[in-house]
C-alpha positions in Angstrom: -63.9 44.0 8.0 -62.8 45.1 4.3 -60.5 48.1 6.3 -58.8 45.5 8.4 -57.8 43.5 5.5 -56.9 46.4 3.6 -54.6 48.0 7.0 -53.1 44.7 7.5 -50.3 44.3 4.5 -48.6 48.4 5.2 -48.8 47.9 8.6 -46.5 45.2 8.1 -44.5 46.6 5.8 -44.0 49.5 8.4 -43.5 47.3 10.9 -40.3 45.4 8.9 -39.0 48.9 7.7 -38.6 50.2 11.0 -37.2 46.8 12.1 -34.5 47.3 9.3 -33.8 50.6 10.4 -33.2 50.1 13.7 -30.8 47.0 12.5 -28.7 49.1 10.2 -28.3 51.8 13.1 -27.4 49.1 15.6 -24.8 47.7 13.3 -22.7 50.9 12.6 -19.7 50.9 14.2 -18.6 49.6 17.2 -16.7 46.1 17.3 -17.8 45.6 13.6 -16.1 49.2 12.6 -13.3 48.0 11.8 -13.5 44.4 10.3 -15.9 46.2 7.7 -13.2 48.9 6.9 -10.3 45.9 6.6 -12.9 44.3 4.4 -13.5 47.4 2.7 -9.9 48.3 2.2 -8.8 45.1 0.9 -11.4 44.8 -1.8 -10.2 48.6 -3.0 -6.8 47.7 -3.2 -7.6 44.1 -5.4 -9.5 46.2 -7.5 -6.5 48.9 -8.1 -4.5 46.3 -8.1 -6.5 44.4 -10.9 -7.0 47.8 -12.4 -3.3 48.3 -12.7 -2.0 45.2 -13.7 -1.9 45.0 -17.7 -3.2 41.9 -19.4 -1.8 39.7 -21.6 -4.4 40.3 -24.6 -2.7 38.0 -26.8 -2.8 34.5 -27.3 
């Protein structure tokens, strides 16, 4: 019984890796394409924005 115990936690682990996998494959693109680009975009152009925009350094 010491190899069923021993089979039993990377079994699971392969069983939630594969689970994962097929989740991140299912949610490329499609519907959710292009809220994830918008969100994408946005967050790039607040950070050039940020980026760009001196601060005031002295108080």
């Amino acid at each position: 019984m010491e190899y069923v115990s021993a089979l039993v936690p990377p079994v699971v682990m392969a069983v939630f890796f594969v689970g994962l996998i097929v989740t991140i494959v299912k949610t490329q693109g499609g519907a959710n394409k292009a809220k994830e680009d918008a969100v994408v975009d946005a967050v790039l152009a607040r950070a050039e924005h940020t980026r760009q925009t001196p601060r005031d350094t002295e108080a």
